[in-house]
KOLNU-700368 format. One line per 2 residues: number of its first residue (from 1); for each residue y, z, x of C-alpha. Coordinates in pm, whole numbers, padded with zeros to 5 digits. Layout:
! residues N
NUM) Y:Z:X | ... $
END
This chain:
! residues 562
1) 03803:00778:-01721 | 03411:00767:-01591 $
3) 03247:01119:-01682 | 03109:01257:-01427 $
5) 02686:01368:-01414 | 02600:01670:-01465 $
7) 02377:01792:-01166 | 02086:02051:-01221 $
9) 02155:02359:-00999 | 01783:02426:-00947 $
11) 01502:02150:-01029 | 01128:02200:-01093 $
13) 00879:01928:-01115 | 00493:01996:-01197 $
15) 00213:01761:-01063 | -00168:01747:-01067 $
17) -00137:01591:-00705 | 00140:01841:-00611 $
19) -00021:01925:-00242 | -00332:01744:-00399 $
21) -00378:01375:-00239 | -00541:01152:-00479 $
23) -00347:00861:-00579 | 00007:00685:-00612 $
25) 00170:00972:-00823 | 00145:01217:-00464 $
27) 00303:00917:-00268 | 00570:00927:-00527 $
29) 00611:01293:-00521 | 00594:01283:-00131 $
31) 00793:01041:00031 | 01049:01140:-00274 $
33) 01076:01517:-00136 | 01285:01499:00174 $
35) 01586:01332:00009 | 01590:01571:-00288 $
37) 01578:01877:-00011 | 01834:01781:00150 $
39) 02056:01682:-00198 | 01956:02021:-00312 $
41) 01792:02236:-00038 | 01544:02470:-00193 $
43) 01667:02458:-00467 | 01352:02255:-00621 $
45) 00997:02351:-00703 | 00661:02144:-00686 $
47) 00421:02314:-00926 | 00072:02185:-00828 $
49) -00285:02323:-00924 | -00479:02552:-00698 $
51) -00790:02423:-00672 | -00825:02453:-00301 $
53) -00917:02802:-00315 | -01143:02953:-00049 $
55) -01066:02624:00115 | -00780:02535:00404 $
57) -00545:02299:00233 | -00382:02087:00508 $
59) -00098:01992:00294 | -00009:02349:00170 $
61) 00157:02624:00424 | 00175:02941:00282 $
63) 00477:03140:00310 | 00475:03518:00196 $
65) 00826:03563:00214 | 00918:03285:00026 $
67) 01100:03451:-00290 | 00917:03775:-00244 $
69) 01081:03975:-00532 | 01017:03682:-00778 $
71) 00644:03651:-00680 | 00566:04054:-00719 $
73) 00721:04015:-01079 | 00544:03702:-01146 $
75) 00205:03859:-01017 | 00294:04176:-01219 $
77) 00324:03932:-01541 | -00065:03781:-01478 $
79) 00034:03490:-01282 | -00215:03369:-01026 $
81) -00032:03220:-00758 | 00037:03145:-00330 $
83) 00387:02995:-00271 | 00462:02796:00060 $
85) 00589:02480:00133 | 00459:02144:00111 $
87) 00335:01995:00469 | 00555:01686:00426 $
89) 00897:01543:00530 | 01101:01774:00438 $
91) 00920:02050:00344 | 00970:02143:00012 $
93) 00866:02465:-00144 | 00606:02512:-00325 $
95) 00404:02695:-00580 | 00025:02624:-00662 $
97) -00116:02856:-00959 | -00483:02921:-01065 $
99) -00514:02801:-01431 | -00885:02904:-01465 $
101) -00761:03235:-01647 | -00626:03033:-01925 $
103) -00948:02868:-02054 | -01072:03123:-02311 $
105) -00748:03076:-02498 | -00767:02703:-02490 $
107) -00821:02702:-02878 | -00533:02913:-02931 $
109) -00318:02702:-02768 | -00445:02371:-02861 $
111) -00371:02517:-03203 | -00032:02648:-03136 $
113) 00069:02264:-03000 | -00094:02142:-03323 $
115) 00153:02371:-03549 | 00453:02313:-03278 $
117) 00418:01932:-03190 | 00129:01791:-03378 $
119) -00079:01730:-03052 | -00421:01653:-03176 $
121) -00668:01824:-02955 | -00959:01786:-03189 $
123) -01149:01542:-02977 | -01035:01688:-02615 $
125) -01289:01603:-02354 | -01335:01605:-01977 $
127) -01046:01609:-01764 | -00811:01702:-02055 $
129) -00860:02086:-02082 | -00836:02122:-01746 $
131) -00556:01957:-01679 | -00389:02104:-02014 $
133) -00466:02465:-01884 | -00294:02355:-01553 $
135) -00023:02238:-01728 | 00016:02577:-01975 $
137) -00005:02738:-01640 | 00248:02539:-01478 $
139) 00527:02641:-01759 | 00427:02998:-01729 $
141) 00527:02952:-01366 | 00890:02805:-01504 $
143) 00920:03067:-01755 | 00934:03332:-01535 $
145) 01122:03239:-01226 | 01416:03131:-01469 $
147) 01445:03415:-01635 | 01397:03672:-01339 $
149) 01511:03430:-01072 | 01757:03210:-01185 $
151) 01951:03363:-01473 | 01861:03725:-01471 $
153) 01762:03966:-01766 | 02129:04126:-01699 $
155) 02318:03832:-01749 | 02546:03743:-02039 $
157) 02402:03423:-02240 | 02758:03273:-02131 $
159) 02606:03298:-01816 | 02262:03180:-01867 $
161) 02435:02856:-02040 | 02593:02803:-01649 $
163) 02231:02770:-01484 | 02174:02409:-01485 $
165) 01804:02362:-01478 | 01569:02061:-01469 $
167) 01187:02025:-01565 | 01008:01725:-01490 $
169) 00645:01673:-01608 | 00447:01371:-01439 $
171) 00158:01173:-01638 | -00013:01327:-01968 $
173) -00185:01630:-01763 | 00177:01759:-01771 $
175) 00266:01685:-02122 | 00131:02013:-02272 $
177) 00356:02236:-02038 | 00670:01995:-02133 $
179) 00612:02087:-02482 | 00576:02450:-02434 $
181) 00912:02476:-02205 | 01142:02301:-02484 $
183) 01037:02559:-02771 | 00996:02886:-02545 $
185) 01287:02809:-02300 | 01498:02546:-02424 $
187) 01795:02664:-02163 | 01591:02407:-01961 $
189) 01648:02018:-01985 | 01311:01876:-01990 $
191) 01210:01497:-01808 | 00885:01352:-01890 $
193) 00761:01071:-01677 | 00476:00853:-01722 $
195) 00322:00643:-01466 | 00100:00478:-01671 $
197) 00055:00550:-02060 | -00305:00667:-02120 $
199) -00375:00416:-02353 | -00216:00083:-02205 $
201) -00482:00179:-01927 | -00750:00194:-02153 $
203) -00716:-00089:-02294 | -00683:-00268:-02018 $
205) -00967:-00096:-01860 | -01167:-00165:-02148 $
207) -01150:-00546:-02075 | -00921:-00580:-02388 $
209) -00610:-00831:-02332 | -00335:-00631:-02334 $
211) -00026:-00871:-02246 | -00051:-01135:-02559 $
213) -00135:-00893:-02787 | 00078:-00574:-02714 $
215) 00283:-00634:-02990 | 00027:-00611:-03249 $
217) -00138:-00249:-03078 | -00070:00072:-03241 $
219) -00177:00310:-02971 | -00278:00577:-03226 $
221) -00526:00339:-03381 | -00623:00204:-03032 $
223) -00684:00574:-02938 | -00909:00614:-03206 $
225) -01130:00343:-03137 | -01118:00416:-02750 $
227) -01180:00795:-02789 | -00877:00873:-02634 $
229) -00691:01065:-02920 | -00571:01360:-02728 $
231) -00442:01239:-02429 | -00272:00971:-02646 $
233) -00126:01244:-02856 | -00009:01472:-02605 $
235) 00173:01196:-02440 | 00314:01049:-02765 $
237) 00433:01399:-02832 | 00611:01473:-02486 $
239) 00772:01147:-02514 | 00931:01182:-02810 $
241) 00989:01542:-02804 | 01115:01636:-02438 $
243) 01505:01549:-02331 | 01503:01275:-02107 $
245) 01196:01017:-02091 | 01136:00783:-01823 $
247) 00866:00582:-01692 | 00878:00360:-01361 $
249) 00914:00006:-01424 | 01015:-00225:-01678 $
251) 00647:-00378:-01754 | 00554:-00018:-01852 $
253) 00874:00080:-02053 | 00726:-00199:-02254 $
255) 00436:-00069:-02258 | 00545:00227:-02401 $
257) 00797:00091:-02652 | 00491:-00073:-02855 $
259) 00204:00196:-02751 | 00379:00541:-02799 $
261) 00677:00423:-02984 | 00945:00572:-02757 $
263) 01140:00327:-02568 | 01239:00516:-02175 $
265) 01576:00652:-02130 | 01568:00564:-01790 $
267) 01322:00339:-01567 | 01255:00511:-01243 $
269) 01158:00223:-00952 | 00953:00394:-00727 $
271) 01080:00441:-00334 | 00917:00481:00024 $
273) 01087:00691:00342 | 01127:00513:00649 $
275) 00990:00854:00777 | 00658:00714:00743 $
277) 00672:00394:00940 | 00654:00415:01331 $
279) 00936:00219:01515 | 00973:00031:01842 $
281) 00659:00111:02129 | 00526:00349:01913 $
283) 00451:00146:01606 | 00360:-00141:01854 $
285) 00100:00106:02040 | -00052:00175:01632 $
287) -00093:-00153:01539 | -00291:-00211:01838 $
289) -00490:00081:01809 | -00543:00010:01414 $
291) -00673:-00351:01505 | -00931:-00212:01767 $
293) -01073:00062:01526 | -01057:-00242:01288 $
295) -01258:-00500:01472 | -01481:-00221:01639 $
297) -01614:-00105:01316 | -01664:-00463:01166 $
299) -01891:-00570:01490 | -02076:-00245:01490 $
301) -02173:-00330:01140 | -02183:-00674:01149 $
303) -02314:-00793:01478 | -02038:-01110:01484 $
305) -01789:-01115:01757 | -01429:-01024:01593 $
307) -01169:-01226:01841 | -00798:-01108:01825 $
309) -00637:-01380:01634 | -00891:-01235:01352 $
311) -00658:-01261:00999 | -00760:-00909:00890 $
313) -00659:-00933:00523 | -00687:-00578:00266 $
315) -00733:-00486:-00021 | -00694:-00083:-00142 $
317) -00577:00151:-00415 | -00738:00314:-00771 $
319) -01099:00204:-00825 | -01047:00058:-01139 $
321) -01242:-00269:-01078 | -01065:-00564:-01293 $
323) -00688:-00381:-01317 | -00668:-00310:-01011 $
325) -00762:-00675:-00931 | -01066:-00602:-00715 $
327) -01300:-00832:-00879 | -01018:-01086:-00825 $
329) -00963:-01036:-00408 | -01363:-01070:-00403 $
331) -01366:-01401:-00601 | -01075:-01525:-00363 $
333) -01319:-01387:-00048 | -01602:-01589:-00246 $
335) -01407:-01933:-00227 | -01204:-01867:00127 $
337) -01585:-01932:00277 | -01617:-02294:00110 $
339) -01215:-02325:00190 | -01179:-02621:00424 $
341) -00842:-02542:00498 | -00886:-02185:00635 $
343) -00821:-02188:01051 | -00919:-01886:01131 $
345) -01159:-01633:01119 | -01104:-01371:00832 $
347) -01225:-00964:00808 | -01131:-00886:00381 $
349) -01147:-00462:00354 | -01209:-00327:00047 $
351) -01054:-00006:00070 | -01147:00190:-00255 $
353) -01301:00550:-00286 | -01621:00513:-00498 $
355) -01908:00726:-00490 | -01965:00835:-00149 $
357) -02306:01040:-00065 | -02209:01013:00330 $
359) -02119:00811:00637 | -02372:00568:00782 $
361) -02570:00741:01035 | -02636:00396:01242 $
363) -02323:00291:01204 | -02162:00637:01364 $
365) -02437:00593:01626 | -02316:00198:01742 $
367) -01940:00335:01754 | -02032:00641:01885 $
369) -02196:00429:02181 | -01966:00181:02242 $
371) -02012:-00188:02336 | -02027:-00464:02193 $
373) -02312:-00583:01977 | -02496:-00880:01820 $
375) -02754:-00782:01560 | -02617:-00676:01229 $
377) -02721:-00345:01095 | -02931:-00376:00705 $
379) -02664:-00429:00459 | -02398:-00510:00650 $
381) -02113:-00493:00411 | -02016:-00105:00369 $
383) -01946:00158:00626 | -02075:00468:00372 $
385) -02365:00534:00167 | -02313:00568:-00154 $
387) -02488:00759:-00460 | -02651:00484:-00681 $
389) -02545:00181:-00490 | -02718:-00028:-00756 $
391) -02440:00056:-01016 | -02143:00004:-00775 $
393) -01961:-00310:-00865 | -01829:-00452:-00568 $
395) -02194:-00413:-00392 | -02345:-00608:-00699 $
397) -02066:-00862:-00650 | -02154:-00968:-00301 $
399) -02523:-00945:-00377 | -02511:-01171:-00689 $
401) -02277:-01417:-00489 | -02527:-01362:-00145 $
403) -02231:-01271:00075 | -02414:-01072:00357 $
405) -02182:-01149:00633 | -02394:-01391:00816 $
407) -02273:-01415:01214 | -02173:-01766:01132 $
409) -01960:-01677:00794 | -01611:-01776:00898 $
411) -01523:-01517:00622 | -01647:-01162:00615 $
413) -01612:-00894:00342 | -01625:-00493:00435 $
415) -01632:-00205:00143 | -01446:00109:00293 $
417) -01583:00327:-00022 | -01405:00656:00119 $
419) -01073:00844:00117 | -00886:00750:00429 $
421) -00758:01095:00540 | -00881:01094:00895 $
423) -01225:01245:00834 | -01409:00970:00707 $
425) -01652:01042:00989 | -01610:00611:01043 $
427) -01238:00506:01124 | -01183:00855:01177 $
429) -00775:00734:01061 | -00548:00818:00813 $
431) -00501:00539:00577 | -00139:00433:00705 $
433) -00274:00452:01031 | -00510:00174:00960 $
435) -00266:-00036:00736 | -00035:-00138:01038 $
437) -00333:-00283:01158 | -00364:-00514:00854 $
439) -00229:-00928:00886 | -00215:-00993:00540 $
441) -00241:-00741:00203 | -00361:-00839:-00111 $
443) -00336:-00674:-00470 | -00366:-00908:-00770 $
445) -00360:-00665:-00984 | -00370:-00699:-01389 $
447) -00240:-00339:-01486 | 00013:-00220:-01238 $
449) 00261:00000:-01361 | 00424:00006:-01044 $
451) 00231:-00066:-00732 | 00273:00145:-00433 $
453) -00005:-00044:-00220 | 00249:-00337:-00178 $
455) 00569:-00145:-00140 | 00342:00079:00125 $
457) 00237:-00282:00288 | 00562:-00450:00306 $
459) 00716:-00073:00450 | 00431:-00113:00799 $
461) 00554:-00490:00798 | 00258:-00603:00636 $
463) 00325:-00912:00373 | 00103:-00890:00068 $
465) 00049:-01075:-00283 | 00096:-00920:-00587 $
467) 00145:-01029:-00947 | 00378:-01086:-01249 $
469) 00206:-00783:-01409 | 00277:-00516:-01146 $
471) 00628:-00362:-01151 | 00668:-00421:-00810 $
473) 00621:-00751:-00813 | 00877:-00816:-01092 $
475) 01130:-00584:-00876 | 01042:-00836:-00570 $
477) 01162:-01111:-00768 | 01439:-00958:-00916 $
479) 01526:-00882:-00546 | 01534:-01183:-00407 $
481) 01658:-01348:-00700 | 01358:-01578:-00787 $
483) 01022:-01588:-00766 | 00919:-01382:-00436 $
485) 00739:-01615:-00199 | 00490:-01535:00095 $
487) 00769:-01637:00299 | 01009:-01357:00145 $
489) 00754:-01104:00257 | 00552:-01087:-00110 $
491) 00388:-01344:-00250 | 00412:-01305:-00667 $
493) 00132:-01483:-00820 | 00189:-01522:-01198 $
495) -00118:-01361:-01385 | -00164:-01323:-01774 $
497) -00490:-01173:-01997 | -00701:-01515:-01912 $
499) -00597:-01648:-01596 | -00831:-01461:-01302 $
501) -01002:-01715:-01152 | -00671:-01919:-01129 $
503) -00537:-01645:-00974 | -00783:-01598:-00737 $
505) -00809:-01946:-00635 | -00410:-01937:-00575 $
507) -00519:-01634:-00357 | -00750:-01788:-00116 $
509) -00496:-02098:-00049 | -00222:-01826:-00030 $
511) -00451:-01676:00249 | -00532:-02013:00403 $
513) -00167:-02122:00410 | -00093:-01798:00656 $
515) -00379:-01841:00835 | -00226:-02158:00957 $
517) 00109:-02015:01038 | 00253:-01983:01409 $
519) 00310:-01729:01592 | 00714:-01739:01553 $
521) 00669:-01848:01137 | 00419:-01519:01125 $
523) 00669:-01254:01299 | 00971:-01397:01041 $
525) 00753:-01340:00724 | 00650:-01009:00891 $
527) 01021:-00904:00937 | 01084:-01071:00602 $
529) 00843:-00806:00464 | 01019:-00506:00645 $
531) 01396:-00627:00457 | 01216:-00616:00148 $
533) 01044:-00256:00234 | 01390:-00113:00290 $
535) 01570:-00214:-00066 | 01293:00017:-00165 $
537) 01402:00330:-00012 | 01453:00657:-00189 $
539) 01806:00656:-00096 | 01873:00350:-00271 $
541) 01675:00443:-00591 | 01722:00799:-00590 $
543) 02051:00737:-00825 | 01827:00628:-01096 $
545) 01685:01009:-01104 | 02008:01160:-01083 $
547) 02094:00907:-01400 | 01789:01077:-01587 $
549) 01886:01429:-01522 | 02236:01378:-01647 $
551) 02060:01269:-01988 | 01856:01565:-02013 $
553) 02100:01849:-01886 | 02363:01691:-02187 $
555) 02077:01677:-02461 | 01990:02045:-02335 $
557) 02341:02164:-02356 | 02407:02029:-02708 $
559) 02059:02150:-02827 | 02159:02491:-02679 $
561) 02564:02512:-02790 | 02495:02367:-03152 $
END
């Protein structure tokens, strides 16, 4: 006889990008929401950071009568907090706390997790005291809505032992919080999920090859010599330490097998909702409007005449320059000019936040005109000013390789160096709003835990290339049962620690080869690409999470009957 999962009766997961856009964890978190509200309907909790205060917060509602008893009591106790619901399908609820109270007993509790976990704090720098106070915050917020919410001061501990309750932490900013729930209120069953382990990204970040040699790393000794100790230790800890720990493909759970010594309990694939895509006239009418903002921006700043069979091919995601594979994309720009094959003319977007100071005054004044022009603007390869131009590496690629988008360049490169939320003050678009208008998508990426810029491509019918080391490329090929092919929607270029300009050769005749396609071979690789998109939906992977929080609530319930 199959035993059947235990199911959590209330769930909370915490999140630095909990109502807080800033990179592939909030798409995660997002398009995951509305098909764990309607599997248990308010009976889940985001826990994100306030830190839009004295600021509107498009993404956060606030609702004052959303468990009004429970937020007077919590208030009462010293928590700083607004509770609402998240402004995305679905509409979760919500609760964003101030940690900023919490810093001047940061040694206190950096000591406590020392005597409790052995998380070494000793070097903490930057990023990780905030995002540990957030975190300590975070499990205060748990802390007190189970016990005055959920099971009740009154209540019998028979009864308490009936309240099936899930925490999930995501990414090392979490990790502190994780720790602090299983000691204070081990009742709960406690998931830890890492995206990407602090270290592997270092590493790889740090132009170290991490593939051939990951065997031979210790990650404490790499975190030493990478001045990472604390956010390697905090990570280590939750790993080994919480109930249930999962990370989201199977390139990672490597990763972390070797690098924090804790093999995953459970791999959780990252999904999409079909929510997100337009259908029929209406995502017919986008695409059209995508391509115009496209091409209107490009001759603004450019002066060349964009036609409409123009292959507009993009790259986007993290600014991490070589893992993210942007270096990569620009070589394969680089050679697509002196690519004899190539039929067409080509627009390649960079689509990276860097270092904006502003939008480009001239450039606002051309579109704000209209018409159609034929002088370039100076520097006619980014739509933003940025601070320090002179360090930016993609600007110091083109330079160094004189790509200046001459009107007679068959191939033209644009840097988009800004967030694409629709106030860009250029495209004036949200970035899905300008990905329909994309031909062709292109992330070679060398460390890619997952990779939600292809699965996001492939959803808006956009094929794309990817590589061997991004989890969604491996899940491609494990999809359609070989190695994915431009023609199954994805293109999976094999990449290793040495092999970029290989890779970025196979790139530009990958880029060439569509360019050539008809009209008829173009829509079937674009449908193709849609198929693929919909094995990824949450309601196909969403098992995988119900999988993990079996593990936990049965390590929790031994823990808490032995």
């Amino acid at each position: 006889m199959v035993e059947r999962r235990l199911v959590p009766d209330f769930i909370f997961e915490s999140s630095w990008e909990v109502c807080n856009k800033m990179g592939g964890i909030y798409t995660v978190l997002s398009t995951r929401a509305k098909t764990l509200q309607e599997q248990f309907p308010d009976k889940l909790m985001f826990i994100g950071p306030d830190v839009w205060q004295g600021k509107e917060n498009p993404l956060f509602a606030e609702d004052a009568s959303l468990w009004r008893p429970w937020v007077k009591k919590a208030t009462e106790e010293g928590l700083r907090i607004r509770v609402g619901r998240w402004n995305i399908p679905g509409r979760p609820c919500v609760v964003l706390v101030d940690f900023q109270p919490y810093f001047e007993k940061k040694n206190e509790l950096y000591g406590q997790a020392w005597a409790d976990f052995q998380v070494d704090s000793l070097h903490a720098y930057g990023d990780y005291d905030e995002a540990s106070m957030f975190s300590y915050a975070a499990a205060l917020v748990v802390e007190s809505f189970y016990r005055n919410k959920l099971v009740g001061k009154k209540q019998s501990s028979a009864s308490k032992a009936k309240a099936k309750v899930v925490y999930q932490a995501h990414e090392w900013m979490t990790c502190l919080g994780a720790l602090y729930i299983k000691k204070h209120v081990p009742e709960i069953a406690t998931i830890f999920t890492t995206h990407a382990t602090s270290i592997g990204r270092s590493i790889a970040g740090n132009n170290k090859p991490l593939y051939e040699y990951l065997w031979a790393y210790n990650g404490t000794q790499m975190a030493g010599e990478l001045n990472m100790e604390a956010k390697h230790s905090v990570e280590r800890q939750a790993a080994h330490n919480v109930d249930c720990f999962t990370t989201v493909s199977e390139v990672t759970g490597r990763e972390c097998a070797e690098l924090l010594d804790k093999q995953p309990d459970v791999i959780l694939p990252n999904g999409f909702e079909a929510d997100f895509v337009p259908s029929g006239s209406a995502f017919a009418k986008r695409r059209r409007e995508a391509r115009a903002k496209i091409l209107q921006v490009a001759n603004a700043l450019t002066g060349a005449e964009f036609t409409d069979d123009t292959l507009i091919v993009a790259t986007s995601g993290r600014y991490e320059y070589r893992n993210k594979g942007i270096d990569v994309f620009l070589e394969a720009a680089y050679r697509s000019l002196y690519n004899s094959d190539l039929q067409r003319q080509v627009l390649m977007l960079v689509q990276v936040p860097a270092w904006v100071e502003s939008p480009r005054s001239d450039l606002q004044e051309r579109l704000k005109l209209g018409g159609t022009y034929t002088d370039a603007l100076p520097e006619p390869v980014i739509t933003h000013n940025l601070h320090e131009p002179w360090n930016d590496p993609v600007l110091n690629f083109l330079r160094s390789h004189g790509m200046k988008n001459d009107v007679h360049s068959r191939v033209k490169v644009i840097f988009v160096p800004c967030y694409l939320d629709g106030n860009d003050g250029i495209f004036q678009l949200p970035y899905y709003d300008l990905l329909i208008g994309d031909d062709l998508a292109a992330y070679p990426s060398y460390y890619e835990p997952w990779g939600y810029t292809p699965l996001e491509a492939v959803a808006f019918h956009v094929p794309c290339m990817t590589t061997s080391l991004s989890g969604f490329g491996l899940w491609a090929c494990s999809s359609v049962g070989r190695d994915s092919k431009l023609e199954d929607g994805v293109e999976v270029i094999a990449r290793n620690d040495y092999n970029a300009q290989d890779v970025a050769e196979e790139l530009s005749t990958t880029i060439a080869r569509y360019a050539a396609f008809d009209k008829k071979t173009t829509d079937k690789v674009r449908r193709n690409a849609a198929k693929l998109a919909e094995k990824a939906l949450w309601k196909n992977f969403i098992e995988y999470y119900y999988d993990a929080y079996d593990i936990a609530l049965r390590k929790a319930n031994e823990r808490n009957n032995s």
